[in-house]
N, C-alpha and C positions, 0 to 999 in steps of 0.2 A: 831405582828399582825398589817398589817399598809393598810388600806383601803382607807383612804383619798385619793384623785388624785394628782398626781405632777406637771401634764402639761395641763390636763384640766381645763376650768375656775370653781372657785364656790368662793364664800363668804367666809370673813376670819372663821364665825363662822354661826349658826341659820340655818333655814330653806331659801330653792329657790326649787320654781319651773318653769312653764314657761316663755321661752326666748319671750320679748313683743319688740314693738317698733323698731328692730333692725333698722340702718339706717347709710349710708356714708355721712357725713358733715364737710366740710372744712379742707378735711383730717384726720379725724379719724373714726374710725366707732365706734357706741355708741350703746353698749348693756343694757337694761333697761331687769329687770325681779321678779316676783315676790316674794317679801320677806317678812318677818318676822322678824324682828329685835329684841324681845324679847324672842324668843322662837323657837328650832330647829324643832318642826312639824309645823304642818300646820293653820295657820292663820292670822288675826292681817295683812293682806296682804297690805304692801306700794310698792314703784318700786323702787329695789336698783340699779344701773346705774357704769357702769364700760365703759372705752372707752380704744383705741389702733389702734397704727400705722401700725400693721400685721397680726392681727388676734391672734396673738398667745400669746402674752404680755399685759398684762391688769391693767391697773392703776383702782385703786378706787376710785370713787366719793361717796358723799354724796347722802343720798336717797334723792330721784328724788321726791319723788309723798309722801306727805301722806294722809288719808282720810280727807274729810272735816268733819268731827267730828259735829263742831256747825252748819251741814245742812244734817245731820242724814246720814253722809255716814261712814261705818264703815269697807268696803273692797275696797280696788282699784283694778277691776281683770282687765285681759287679755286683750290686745289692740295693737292698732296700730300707724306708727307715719306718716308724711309728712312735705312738707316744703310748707309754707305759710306767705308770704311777707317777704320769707326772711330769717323766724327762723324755729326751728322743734316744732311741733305741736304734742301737743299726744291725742288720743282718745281712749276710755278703757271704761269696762263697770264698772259703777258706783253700789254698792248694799250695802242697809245698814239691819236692822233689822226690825221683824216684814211686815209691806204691801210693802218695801224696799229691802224683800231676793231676794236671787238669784232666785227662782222660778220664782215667780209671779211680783215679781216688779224694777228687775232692770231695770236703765237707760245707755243710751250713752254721757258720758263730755266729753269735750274736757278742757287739761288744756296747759296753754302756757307761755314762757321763754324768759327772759331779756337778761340773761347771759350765756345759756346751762346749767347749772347748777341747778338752782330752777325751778322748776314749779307750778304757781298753777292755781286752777279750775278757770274757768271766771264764772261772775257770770250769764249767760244768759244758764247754764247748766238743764235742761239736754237739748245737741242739738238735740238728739231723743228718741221715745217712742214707746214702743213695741204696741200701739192702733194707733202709723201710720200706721198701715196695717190694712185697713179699713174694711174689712171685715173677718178678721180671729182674733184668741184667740191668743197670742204666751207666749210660758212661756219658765222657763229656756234658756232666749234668750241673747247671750252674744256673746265678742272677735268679735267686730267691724276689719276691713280688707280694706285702703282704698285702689285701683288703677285706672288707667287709660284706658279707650278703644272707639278707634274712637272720639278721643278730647273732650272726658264728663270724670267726676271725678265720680265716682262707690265706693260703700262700701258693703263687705257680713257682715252678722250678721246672727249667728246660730240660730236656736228656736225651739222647739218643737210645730206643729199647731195642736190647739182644743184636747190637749193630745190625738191624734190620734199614731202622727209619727213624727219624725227628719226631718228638715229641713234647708238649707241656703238661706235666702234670699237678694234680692237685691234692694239695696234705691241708689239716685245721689242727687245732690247737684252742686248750681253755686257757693258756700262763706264756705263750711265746716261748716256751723252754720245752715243752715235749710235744711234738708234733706227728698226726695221723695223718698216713694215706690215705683218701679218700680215690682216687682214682683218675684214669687217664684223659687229661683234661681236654684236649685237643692234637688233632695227628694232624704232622705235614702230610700235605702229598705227593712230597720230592721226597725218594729213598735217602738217606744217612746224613741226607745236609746237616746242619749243626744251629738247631734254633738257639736265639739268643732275648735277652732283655722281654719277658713276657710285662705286661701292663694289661692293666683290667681296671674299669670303671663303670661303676652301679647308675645306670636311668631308669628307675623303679623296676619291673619285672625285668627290662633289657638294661645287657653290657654291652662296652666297646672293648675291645681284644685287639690287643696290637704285639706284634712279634718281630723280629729282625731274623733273616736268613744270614750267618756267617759268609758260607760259601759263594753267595751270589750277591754277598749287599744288597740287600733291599729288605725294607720295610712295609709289613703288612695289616690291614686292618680287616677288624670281623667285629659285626654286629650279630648281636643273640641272644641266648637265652642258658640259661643254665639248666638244666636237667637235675631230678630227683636223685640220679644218679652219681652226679660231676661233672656231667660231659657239658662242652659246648655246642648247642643247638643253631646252627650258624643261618640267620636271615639272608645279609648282604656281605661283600667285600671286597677291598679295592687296595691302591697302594697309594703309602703314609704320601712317598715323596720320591719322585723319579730321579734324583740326582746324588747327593753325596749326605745323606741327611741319614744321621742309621744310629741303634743303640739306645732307645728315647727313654723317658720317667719320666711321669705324672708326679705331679701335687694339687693342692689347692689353696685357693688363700683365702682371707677374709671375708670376699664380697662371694664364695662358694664358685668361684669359676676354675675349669679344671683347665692345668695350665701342661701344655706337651715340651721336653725339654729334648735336645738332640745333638750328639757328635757329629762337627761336621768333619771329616776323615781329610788327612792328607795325602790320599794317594795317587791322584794325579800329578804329585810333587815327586813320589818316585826318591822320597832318600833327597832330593837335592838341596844343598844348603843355600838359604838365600838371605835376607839379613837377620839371620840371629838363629840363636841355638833353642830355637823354640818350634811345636808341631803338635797341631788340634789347637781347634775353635769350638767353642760351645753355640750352640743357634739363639736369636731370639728366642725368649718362648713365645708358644705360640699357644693360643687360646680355641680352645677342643670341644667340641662338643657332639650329639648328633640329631639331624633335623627329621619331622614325619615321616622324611621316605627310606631311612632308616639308612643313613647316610654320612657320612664325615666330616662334621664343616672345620674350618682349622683356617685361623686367620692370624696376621700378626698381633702382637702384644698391640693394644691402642696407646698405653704410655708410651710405645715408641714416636708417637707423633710432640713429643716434649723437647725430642732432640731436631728437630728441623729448625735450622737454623736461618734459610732465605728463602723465598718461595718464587720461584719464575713460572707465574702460570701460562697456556697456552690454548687456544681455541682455534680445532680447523672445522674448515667445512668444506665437503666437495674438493677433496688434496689428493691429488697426484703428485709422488718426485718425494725427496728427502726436505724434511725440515729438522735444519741443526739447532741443537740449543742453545742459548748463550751460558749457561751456568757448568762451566768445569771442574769436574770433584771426582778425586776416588772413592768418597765416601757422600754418600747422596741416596735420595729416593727417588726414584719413577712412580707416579701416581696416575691415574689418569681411566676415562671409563671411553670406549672407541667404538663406535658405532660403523661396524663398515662389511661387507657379502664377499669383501677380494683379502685377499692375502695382504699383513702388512707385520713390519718387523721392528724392534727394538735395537739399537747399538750404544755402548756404553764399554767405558775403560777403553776407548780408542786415543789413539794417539794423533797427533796434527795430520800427518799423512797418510794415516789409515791403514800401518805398516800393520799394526796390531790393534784387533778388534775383540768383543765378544757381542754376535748378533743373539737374540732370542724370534723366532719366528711363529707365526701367529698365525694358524688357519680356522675363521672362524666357522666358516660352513661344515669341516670336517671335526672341529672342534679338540683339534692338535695345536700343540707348539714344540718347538725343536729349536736346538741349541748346535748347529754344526760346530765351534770350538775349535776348527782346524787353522784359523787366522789368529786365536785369542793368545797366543805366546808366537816369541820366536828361540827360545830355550827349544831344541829336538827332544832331548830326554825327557821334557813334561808329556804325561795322555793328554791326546786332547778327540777322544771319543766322543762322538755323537751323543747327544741323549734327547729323548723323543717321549714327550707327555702327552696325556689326554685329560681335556677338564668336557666338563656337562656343559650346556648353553643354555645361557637367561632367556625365556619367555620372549623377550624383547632384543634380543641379538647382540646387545649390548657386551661386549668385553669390560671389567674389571680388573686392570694388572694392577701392582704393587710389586716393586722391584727393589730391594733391600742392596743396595751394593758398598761393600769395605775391603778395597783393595785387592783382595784374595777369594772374597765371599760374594756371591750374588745369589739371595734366596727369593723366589719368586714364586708370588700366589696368582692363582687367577680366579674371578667368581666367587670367592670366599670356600674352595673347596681341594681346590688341586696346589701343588704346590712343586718346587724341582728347586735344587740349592746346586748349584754349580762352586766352585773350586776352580781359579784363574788364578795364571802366574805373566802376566805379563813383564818383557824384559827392559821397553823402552817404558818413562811416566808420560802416562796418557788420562783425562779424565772425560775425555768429551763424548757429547749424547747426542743421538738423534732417535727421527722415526720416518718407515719411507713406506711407501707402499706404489708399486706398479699398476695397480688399478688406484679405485677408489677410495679414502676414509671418507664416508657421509659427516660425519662429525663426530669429531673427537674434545674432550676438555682434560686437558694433561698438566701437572704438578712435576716440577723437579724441585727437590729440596736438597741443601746443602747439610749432612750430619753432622753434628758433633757432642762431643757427651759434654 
């Protein structure tokens, strides 16, 4: 029973969750993210910090961040980073215990670095306060967001106002240390839920707006426009990722491509311990952008194709019935573009006798896929909930999957636009793949590769 990831990032051991800070600096890009360093659930929260020349290979630093203890802070959560005179700068929200929790009294610090390496809080902390919104209440207000628009430096910060509703709002700044309200940037339309992780990226007059709902997990996108005002002027919107994918930051790197980075949660594991005192995975990044129709495209990293290690290609035509693959692996890709009017499905992490599966099912006419999940463990305590995506349809009918699977992770694009990351715990080792369909595939040309970093 081997759950751990092999090629995805996580800690050697303990608890992670969101990916903070991410950022490209002097050639390497530096992932900061929330940990736990005594303990594999959730608390005790410092920023453990890993960096890399590809994305793909990750050296370990020493924790980045930990709370300032002797100035009553006892969580370092969610944030963001930039460069300022030079160095990287991180801001995060600050919350300690009692008029200090997350509710009602976190703050925004900024802490900052000699060497890359250390950080800590400056003492002119907190740089802002949820009563600089001069005439509203804000609570549970966190994951500060800085960027750039029309030559002013902008920051979101979540909060719920007057425990009515969710909200993102918007503050500027000329020095990063004293920060204005500028106004209410964006409202949910679910009453009190509890927005998290705002992101914003500049495509000349238009932005992409991405948010996490705490209470319902999920991830959401909005394309628009900024207002004179502050507000977000919303075009289109859709969601990031139908599965376990939540909590995301942007960066960008050298060649200016913006890169989405994301928690994958373990909570269809439910607390269960499986091999090792370890829990959270960080996703591929994935590479963002948005197309004319004002639209979301989100594909995997292309260096991940550096790690396919064997390639068993495949060509049907006119297939009815299952065809099994030869190439057995927990950690593997599905490639493959399917030409076909009927229903046809994915199977993978199955076991010799098919005790334990995980199907992906694929309707192209309606332009659905679904993950039933009720075969993918035989553990009773893991969820194994349904989850039910919709991608657009190519001109030409054609499907385009890309199926990322590492023991525990299966993250899946379709069309270069939709995407759903499922969370499997299977109990027997199983590696094997097919594809079947009841009617017809007209023709399919399909890649399994074998990963490994």
């Amino acid at each position: 029973m081997k759950h751990r990831p092999s090629y995805h990032f996580l800690p050697e051991k303990n608890w992670m969750n969101d990916p903070n800070a991410t950022i490209y600096f002097k050639g390497e890009h530096h992932l900061f993210y929330q940990y736990n360093p005594t303990d594999w659930h959730w608390g005790n929260l410092h920023y453990g910090h890993a960096v890399s020349r590809d994305l793909l290979h990750w050296e370990h630093k020493p924790i980045a961040l930990y709370p300032a203890l002797d100035r009553g802070e006892t969580h370092c959560y969610s944030g963001c980073s930039y460069i300022n005179n030079g160095q990287i700068e991180l801001l995060y929200t600050s919350v300690g215990q009692g008029d200090r929790c997350q509710n009602s009294g976190s703050e925004q610090w900024v802490a900052t670095t000699k060497d890359g390496i250390n950080w800590k809080q400056i003492p002119d902390n907190p740089v802002m306060r949820s009563t600089d919104a001069p005439t509203i209440r804000l609570t549970e207000w966190r994951d500060p967001f800085v960027f750039r628009w029309k030559g002013k430096y902008y920051c979101l910060v979540a909060g719920i106002v007057d425990e009515k509703y969710g909200a993102v709002h918007l503050y500027t700044t000329d020095d990063f240390r004293s920060w204005t309200y500028v106004n209410e940037f964006f409202r949910n339309t679910c009453a009190k839920e509890v927005m998290e992780c705002p992101n914003l990226i500049v495509y000349g007059d238009k932005v992409l707006f991405i948010h996490s709902i705490w209470d319902i997990r999920v991830l959401r996108w909005f394309i628009g426009t900024i207002t004179d005002e502050g507000k977000l002027e919303v075009f289109n919107q859709g969601s990031v990722d139908y599965g376990d994918f939540f909590a995301s930051q942007i960066s960008f790197d050298e060649k200016g491509r913006a890169l989405m980075w994301g928690w994958l949660r373990e909570d269809p594991r439910r607390g269960l311990y499986t091999d090792g005192e370890w829990s959270g995975v960080q996703a591929i990044p994935r590479m963002i952008s948005i197309n004319h129709e004002d639209e979301l495209v989100q594909e995997r990293l292309p260096e991940f194709e550096t790690l396919r290690r064997t390639d068993e290609a495949v060509r049907l035509q006119n297939f009815t019935g299952r065809y099994e693959f030869q190439t057995v692996s927990g950690a593997a890709e599905i490639e493959g573009d399917i030409q076909s009017d009927d229903v046809f499905s994915f199977r993978f992490l199955a076991d010799e006798e098919n005790r334990e599966y995980t199907d992906i099912i694929i309707n192209p006419r309606e332009g659905t896929y679904y993950a039933p999940m009720e075969e993918s463990s035989l553990i009773k305590s893991v969820d194994k909930k349904p989850i039910l995506g919709y991608f657009k349809r190519k001109e030409d009918g054609v499907v385009h999957l890309d199926i990322l699977i590492d023991h525990s992770v299966a993250e899946i694009f379709i069309n270069g636009s939709s995407a759903m990351t499922l969370r499997i715990y299977p109990q027997l080792e199983g590696g094997r793949m097919s594809v079947k369909s009841k009617g017809i595939i007209k023709e399919a040309e399909i890649h399994i590769y074998e990963i490994r970093l």
